[in-house]
C-alpha positions as CSV (number, residue, x, y, z in Angstrom):
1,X,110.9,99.1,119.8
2,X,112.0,98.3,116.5
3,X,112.8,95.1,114.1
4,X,116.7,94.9,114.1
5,X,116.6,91.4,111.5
6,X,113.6,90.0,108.9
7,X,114.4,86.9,107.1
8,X,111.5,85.5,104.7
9,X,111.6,82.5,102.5
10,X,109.3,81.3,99.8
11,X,107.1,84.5,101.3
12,X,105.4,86.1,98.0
13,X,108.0,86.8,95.5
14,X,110.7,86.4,98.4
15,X,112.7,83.3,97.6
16,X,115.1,84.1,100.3
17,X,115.9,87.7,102.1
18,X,117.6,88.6,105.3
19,X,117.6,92.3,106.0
20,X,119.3,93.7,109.0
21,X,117.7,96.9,110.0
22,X,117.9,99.6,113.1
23,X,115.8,102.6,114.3
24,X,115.5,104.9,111.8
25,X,113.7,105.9,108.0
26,X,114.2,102.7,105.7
27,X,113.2,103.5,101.8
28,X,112.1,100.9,99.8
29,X,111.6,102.1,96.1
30,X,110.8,100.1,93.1
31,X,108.2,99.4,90.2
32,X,104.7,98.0,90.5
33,X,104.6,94.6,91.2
34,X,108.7,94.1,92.3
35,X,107.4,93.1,96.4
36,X,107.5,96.4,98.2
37,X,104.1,96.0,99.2
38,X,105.0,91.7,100.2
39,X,107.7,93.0,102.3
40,X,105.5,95.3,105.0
41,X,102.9,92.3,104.7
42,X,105.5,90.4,106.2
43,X,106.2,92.5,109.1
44,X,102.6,93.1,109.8
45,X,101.9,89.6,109.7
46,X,104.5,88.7,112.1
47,X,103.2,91.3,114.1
48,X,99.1,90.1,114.0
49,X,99.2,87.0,112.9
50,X,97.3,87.5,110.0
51,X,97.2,89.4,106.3
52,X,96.2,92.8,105.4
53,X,96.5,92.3,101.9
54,X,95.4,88.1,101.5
55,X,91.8,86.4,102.0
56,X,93.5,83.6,102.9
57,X,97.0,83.1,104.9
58,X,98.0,80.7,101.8
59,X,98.0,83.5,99.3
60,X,101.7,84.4,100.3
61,X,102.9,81.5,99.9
62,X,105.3,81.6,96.9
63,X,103.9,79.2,94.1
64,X,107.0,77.6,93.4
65,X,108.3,76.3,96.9
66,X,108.9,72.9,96.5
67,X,108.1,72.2,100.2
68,X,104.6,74.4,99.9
69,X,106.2,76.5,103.0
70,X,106.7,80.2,103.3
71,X,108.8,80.6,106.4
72,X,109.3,84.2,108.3
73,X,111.5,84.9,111.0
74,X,112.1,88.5,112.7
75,X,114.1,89.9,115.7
76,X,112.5,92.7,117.4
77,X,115.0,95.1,119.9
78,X,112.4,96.1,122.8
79,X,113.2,98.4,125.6
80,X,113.5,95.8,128.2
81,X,114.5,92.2,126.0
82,X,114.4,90.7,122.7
83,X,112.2,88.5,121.4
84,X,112.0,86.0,117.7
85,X,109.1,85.9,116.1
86,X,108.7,82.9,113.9
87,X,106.1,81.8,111.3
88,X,105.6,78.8,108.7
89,X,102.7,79.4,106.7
90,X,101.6,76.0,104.8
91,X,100.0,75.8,100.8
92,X,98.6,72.1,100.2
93,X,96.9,73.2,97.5
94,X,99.5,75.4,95.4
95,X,97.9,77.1,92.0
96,X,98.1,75.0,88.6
97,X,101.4,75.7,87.0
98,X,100.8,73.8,83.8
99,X,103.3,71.4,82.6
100,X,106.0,73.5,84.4
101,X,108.7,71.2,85.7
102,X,109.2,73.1,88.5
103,X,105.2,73.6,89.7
104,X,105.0,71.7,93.5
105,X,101.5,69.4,93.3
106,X,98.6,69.2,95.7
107,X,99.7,67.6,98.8
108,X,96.9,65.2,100.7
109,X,96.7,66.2,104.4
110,X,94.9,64.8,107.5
111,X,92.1,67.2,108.7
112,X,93.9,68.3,111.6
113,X,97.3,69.3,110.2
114,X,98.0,72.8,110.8
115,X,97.8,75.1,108.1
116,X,100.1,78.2,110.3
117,X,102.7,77.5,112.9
118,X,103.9,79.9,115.2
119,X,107.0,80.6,118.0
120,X,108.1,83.3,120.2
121,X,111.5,82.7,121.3
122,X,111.5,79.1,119.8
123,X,108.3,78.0,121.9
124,X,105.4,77.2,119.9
125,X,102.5,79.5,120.4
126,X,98.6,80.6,119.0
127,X,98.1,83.8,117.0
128,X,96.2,85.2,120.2
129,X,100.3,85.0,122.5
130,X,101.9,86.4,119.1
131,X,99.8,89.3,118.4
132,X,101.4,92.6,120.4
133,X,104.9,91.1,120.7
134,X,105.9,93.8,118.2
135,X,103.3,96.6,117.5
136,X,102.9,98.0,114.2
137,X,100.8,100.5,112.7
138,X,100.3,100.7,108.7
139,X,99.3,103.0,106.4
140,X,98.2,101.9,103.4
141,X,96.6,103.8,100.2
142,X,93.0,102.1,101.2
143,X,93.5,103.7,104.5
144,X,93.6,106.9,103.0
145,X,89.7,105.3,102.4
146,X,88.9,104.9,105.9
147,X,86.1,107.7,106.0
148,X,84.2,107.2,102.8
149,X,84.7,103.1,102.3
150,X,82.7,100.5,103.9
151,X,81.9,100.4,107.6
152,X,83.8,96.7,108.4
153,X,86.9,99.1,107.3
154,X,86.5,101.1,109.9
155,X,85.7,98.7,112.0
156,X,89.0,97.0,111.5
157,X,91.0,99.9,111.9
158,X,90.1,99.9,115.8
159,X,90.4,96.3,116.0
160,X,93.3,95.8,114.7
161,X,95.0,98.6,117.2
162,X,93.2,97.8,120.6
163,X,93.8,93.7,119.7
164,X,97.9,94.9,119.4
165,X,97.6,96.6,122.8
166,X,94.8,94.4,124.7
167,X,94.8,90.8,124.6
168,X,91.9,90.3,126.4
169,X,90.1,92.4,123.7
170,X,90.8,90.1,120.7
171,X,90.1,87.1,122.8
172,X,86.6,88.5,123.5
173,X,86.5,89.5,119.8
174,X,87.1,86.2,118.2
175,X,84.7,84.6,120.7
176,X,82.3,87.0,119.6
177,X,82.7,86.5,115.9
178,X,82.3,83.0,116.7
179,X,79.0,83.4,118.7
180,X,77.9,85.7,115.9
181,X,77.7,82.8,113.6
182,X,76.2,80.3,115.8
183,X,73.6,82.8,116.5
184,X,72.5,83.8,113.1
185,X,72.5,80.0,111.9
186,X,70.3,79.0,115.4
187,X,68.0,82.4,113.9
188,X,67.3,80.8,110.8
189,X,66.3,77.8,112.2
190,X,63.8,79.3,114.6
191,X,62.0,80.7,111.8
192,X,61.7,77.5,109.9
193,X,60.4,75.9,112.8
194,X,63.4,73.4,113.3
195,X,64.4,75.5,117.3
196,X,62.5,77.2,119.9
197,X,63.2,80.6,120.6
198,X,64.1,79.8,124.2
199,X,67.2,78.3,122.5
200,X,68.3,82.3,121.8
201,X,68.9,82.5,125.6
202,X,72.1,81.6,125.9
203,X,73.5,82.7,123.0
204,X,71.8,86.2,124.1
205,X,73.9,86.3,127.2
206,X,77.2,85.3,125.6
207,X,76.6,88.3,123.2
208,X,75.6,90.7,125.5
209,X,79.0,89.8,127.9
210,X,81.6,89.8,125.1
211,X,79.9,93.0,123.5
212,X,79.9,94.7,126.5
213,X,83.6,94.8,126.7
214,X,84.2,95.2,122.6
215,X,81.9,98.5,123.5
216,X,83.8,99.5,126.6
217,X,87.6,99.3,124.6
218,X,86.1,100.9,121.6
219,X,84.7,103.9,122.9
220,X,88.5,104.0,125.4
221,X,90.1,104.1,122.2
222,X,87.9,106.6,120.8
223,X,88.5,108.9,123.9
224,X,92.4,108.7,122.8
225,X,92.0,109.1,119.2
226,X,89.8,112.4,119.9
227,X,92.1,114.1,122.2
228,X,95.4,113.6,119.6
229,X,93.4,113.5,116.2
230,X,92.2,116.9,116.1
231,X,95.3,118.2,117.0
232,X,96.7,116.7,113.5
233,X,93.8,117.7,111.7
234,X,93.8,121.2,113.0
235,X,98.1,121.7,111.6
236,X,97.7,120.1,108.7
237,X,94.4,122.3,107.5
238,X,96.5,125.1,108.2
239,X,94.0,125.8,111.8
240,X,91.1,125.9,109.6
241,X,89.2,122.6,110.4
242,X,88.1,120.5,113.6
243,X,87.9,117.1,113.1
244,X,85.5,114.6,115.5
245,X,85.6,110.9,115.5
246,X,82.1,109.5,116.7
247,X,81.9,106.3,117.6
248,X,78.0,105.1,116.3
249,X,77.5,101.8,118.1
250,X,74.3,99.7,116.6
251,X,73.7,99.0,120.4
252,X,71.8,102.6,122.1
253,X,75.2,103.3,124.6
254,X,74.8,105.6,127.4
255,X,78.1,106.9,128.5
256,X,77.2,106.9,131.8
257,X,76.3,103.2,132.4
258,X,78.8,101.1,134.1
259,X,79.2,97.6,132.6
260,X,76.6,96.4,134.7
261,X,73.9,98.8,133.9
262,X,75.2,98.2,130.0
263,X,74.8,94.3,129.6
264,X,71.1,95.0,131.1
265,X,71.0,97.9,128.6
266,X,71.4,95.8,125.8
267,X,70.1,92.5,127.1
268,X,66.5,94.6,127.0
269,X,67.2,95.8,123.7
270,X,67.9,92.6,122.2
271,X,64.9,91.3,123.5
272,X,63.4,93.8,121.6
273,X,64.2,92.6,118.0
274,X,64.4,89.1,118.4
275,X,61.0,89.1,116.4
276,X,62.6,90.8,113.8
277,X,65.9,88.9,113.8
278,X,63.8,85.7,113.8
279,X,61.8,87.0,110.2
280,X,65.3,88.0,108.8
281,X,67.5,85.2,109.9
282,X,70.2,87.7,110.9
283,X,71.6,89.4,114.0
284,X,70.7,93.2,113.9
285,X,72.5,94.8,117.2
286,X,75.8,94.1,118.2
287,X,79.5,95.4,117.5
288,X,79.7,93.3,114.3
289,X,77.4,96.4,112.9
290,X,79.8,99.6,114.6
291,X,80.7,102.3,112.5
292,X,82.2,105.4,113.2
293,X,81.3,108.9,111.6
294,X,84.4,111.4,110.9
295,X,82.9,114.7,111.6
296,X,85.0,118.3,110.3
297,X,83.8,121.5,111.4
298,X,80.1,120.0,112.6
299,X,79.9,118.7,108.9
300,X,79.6,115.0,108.1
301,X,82.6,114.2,105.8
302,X,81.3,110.6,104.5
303,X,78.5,112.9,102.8
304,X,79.2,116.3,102.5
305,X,83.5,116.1,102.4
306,X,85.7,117.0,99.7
307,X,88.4,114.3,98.7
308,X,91.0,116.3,100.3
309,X,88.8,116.5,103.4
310,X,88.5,113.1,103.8
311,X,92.2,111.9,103.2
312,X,93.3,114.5,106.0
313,X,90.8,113.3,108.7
314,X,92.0,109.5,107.7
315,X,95.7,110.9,107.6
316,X,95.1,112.6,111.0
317,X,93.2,109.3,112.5
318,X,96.2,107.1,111.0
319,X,98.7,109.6,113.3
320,X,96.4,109.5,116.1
321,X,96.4,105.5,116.0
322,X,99.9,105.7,116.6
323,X,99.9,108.0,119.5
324,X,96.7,105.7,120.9
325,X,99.4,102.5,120.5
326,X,102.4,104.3,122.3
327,X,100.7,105.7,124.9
328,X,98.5,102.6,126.2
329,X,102.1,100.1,125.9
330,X,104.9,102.6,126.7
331,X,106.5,101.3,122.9
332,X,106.9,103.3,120.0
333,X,105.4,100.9,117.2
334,X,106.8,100.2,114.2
335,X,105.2,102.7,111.3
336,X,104.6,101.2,108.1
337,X,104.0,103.6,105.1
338,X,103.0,101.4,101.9
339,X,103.2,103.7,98.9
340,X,100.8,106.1,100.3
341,X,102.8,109.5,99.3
342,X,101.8,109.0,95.6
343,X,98.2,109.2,97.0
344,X,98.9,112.5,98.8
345,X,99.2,116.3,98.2
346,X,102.5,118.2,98.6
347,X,101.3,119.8,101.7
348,X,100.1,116.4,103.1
349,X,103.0,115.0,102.0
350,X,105.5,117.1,103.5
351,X,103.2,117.5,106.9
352,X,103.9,113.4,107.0
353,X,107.3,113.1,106.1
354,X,108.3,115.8,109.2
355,X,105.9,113.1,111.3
356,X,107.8,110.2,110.1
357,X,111.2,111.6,111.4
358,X,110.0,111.5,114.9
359,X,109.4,107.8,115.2
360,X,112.0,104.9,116.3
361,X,111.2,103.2,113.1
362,X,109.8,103.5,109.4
363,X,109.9,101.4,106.8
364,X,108.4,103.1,103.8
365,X,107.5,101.9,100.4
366,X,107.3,104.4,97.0
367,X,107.2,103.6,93.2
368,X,109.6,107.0,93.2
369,X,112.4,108.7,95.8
370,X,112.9,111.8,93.2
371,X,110.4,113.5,95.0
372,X,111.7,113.2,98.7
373,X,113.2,116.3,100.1
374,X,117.3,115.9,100.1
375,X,117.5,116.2,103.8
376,X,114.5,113.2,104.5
377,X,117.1,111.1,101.9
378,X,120.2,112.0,103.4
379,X,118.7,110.8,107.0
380,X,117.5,107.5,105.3
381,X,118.8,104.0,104.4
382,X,117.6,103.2,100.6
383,X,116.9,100.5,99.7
384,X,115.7,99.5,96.2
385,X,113.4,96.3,95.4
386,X,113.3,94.5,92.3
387,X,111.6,91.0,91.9
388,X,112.0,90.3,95.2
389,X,115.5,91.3,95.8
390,X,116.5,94.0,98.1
391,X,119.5,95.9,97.3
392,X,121.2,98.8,99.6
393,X,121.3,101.8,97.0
């Protein structure tokens, strides 16, 4: 699998781009702030749906576009067809540009006027029939983060590689999310008297049903992340380290349930807070609380690793994630590398650069090539990026 043609308009900094591309390393160099980063956000959005580096979906929408629209479009060569990917993201409400002539102004919609459109293959579709048309997996320099940040990081790292791979995951996910709200709002108004708490009942049981299969595909992909991470941990500590992921679910999991003995499982220990959930207004159990512990030689690395610890087991998890993706589909996804290289060690740098030469396709981003081997630039197309325009070098 790989994208053969990206076109953006009004994306970012992106006025207008179309960029062919084939298997193969793609180098994208330029200065801070020129759209390297924009440009993988592209592809990963087309790919998701959604932004890895916006709150919103109208952030990358360029503030100048007279018709508040960023369009995308990308052509992806699988093994067995192609498919087009479209999306038109809409901005009503554009940032004030002052008294500049060519500022767009607020534009006064009905309620239900969609803010994202979507096609595959010129038929309209949701996010949930887009997402896994073409697989990608990013690195990022926050990924490089993934052991010592926040636990909704990690979180989101298996989410967003199971929902590429499983639709019926991030269906179950989203309704989750959705129930998670309802529930903690329903919560709040037990305990000022305004419900019953026989009203938890049904909420309870939509919980325990979508959890149980977040659970199920979570610890799946942490069986496949376990038998390939190590591995990567292992060569690139020179043989010295073992690295563990453990998966710490705020539900008590017994491996040996099956999904029916689970749901009761956890139906029981819900039942078990709700007094508590009730006094604090907030749900306690459930995968919305998951986190997952990267453990190196029996040794905790969130408290006791060293920096360079902890970017190698993320590095090694990042490589793993990619064998997890081509191994469940059959397709080689697409490997985006934003700038992380700068963030890396030689050793680490050179171990990932021999990794990238293996895959169908890598677009990579870096403030500066002079620090590439000759042989990983003489294999690549360059490419170099400045205010939005990409130039073959």
């Amino acid at each position: 699998m790989y994208l053969s043609h990206l076109s953006l308009n009004d994306f970012r900094n992106y006025r207008q781009l179309d960029l062919s591309l084939g298997p193969g390393l793609f180098l994208f160099s330029g200065e801070n702030a020129q759209g390297k980063t924009n440009l993988l956000e592209a592809v990963s959005m087309l790919a998701t749906s959604t932004s890895f580096h916006a709150a919103n979906d109208r952030e990358v929408v360029n503030w100048h576009a007279r018709d508040h629209l960023a369009r995308m479009h990308a052509t992806i060569k699988r093994h067995d067809d192609d498919v087009q990917i479209e999306m038109v993201i809409f901005d009503p409400t554009p940032p004030d540009m002052g008294n500049s002539a060519h500022a767009p102004g607020s534009v006064e919609l009905p309620a239900t006027t969609q803010r994202k459109r979507m096609k595959v293959n010129s038929v309209p579709k949701k996010a949930m029939d887009l997402i896994g048309q073409m697989k990608v997996v990013l690195f990022a320099p926050t990924d490089l983060h993934l052991v010592d940040g926040p636990p909704d990081e990690r979180r989101r790292f298996l989410d967003r590689a199971i929902c590429q791979v499983q639709p019926r995951y991030c269906q179950a996910l989203l309704a989750y999310r959705k129930i998670i709200v309802q529930r903690a709002a329903l919560l709040k108004r037990i305990r000022e008297r305004l419900e019953d708490p026989h009203m938890l009942d049904y909420p309870d049981e939509q919980l325990i049903k979508l959890a149980n299969l977040i659970i199920f595909e979570r610890r799946r992909m942490l069986t496949s992340l376990n038998e390939q991470a190590n591995k990567f941990q292992e060569i690139i500590s020179g043989g010295r380290e073992q690295l563990s992921i453990v998966y710490r679910p705020s539900f008590n999991v017994d491996p040996d349930w099956n999904m029916t003995e689970a749901q009761q499982h956890y139906r029981e220990q819900l039942r078990q807070v709700r007094r508590k959930e009730i006094l604090q207004g907030v749900c306690l159990l459930g995968p919305h609380r998951d986190d997952l512990e990267f453990v190196v030689n029996k040794v905790n690395m969130l408290t006791y690793g060293s920096r360079g610890q902890q970017r190698t087991a993320a590095l090694s998890a990042k490589l793993a994630e990619l064998a997890y993706m081509r191994a469940s589909t059959g397709d080689e996804p697409v490997l985006l590398l934003d700038d992380v290289f700068s963030e890396l060690d030689h050793w680490r740098r050179e171990y990932l650069l021999l990794q990238v030469l293996q895959h169908e396709q890598v677009l990579l981003t870096a403030t500066d090539l002079t620090g590439f081997p000759a042989e990983i630039l003489a294999k690549a197309c360059t490419y170099q990026i400045v205010n939005g325009e990409v130039n073959k070098v």
